[in-house]
Structure formats: structure tokens, C-alpha cells
N, C-alpha and C positions, 0 to 999 in steps of 0.2 A: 504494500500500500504506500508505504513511505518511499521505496525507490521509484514507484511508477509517477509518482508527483514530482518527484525529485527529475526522471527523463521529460515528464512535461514541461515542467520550468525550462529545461535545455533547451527544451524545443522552440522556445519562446525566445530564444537570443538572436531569433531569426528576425524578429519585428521591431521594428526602427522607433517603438514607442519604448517597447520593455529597455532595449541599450540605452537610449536617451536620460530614461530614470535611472538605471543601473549606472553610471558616467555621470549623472550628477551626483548620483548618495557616493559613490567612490573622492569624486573632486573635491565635494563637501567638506569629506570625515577629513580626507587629508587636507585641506585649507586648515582645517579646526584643529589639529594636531599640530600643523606646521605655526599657527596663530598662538597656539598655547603654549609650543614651547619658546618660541619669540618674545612672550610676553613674561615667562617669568626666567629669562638671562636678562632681559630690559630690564627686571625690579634688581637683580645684583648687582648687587655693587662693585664698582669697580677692585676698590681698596677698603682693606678693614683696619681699623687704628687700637689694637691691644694698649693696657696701662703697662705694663710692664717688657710687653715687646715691640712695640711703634708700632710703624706704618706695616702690614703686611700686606703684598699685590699677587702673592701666587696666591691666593686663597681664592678668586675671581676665577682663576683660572681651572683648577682643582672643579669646583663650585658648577662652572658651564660643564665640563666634563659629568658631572654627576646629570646631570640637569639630563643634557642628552642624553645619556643612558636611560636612564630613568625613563623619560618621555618612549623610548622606543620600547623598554619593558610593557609601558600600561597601554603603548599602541596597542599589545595582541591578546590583551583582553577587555579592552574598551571601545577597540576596531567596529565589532560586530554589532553592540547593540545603537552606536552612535551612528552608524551607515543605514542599522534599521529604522530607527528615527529618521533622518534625512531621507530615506528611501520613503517610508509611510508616508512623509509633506507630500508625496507626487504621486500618491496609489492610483489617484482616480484614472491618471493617464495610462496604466496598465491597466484597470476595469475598462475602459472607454475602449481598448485594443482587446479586450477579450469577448467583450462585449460583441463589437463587430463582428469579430472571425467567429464567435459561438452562432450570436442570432442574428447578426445583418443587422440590428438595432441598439441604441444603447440608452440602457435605463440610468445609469447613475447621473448623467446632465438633470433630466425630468424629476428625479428625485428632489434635488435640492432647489429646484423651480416649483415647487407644490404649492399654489396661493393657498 
């Protein structure tokens, strides 16, 4: 049951609606990755000022290093639900394309048109 949904979906990378949404939830997750981890090496600090040891500047550096690690760690478990999210924003355009190729009609527009 689960694999036969699983070749149907495949079969769907054929329709220029399903890639379209598939290419945005993909550009998304990664914009929002590549955003997140942009923004928090922009909050490090350059240089950190110890009392008893002065100025330290390799700490910044040490610091981005963790940071990217990090960030690519929680990519491969944050990847999926954050793509399904971005992917959901755009379902209807895969309903609208299933819709067609099922019945030649499609209901989910008229749905949300209901005076």
C-alpha cells in the first residue's frame, strides 16, 4: 500500500505542476537554512574581551566553525519537516494537477469560492 503511493508520487514528477512545488519547498528550506545560519555568525562577535586574558579574536573564528557544523547537523533533521511546511503553502497546485488528470475538473478552486 505504502510502496504503491510511494510509485505514484514518482509518477507525478512527470507534471510540471508537482516539480514547480517540489523546486520551491526545496529553494525555500534551503534559502531558510542558508538565512539562519547567516544570521546567527552576523550576531558573533567579532572579538571577545576576557578580564584577565584581553582581547581574544580566534574565538570568532572557532565560534563560525561550530556554527556551520552545527547548522548542517540540524539540516538532516529539520530538512524534512521544514520542506513539508513550504511544500503544504503550495498543495492546492498539486490538487489542481491531480485534479485535472483524475477528473478533467477541478474542485479545490470552487471550494474556497463557496458564497
Amino acid at each position: 500500500m505504502i510502496f504503491d503511493a510511494f510509485l505514484k508520487a514518482l509518477g507525478q514528477l512527470t507534471d510540471p505542476r508537482f516539480r514547480r512545488v517540489l523546486w520551491i519547498g526545496v529553494g525555500l528550506t534551503f534559502g531558510l537554512l542558508l538565512a539562519a545560519t547567516l544570521g546567527v555568525q552576523w550576531l558573533l562577535p567579532d572579538s571577545v574581551s576576557l578580564p584577565w586574558f584581553g582581547e581574544i579574536r580566534w574565538l570568532s573564528s572557532l565560534l563560525s566553525g561550530f556554527v556551520l557544523v552545527s547548522m548542517i547537523g540540524m539540516s538532516m533533521f529539520l530538512m524534512v519537516p521544514i520542506a513539508s511546511v513550504f511544500t503544504g503553502l503550495f498543495l492546492d497546485r498539486i490538487v489542481d494537477g491531480g485534479c485535472a488528470r483524475i477528473c478533467g475538473t477541478c474542485y479545490s478552486r470552487a471550494v474556497w469560492h463557496v458564497q
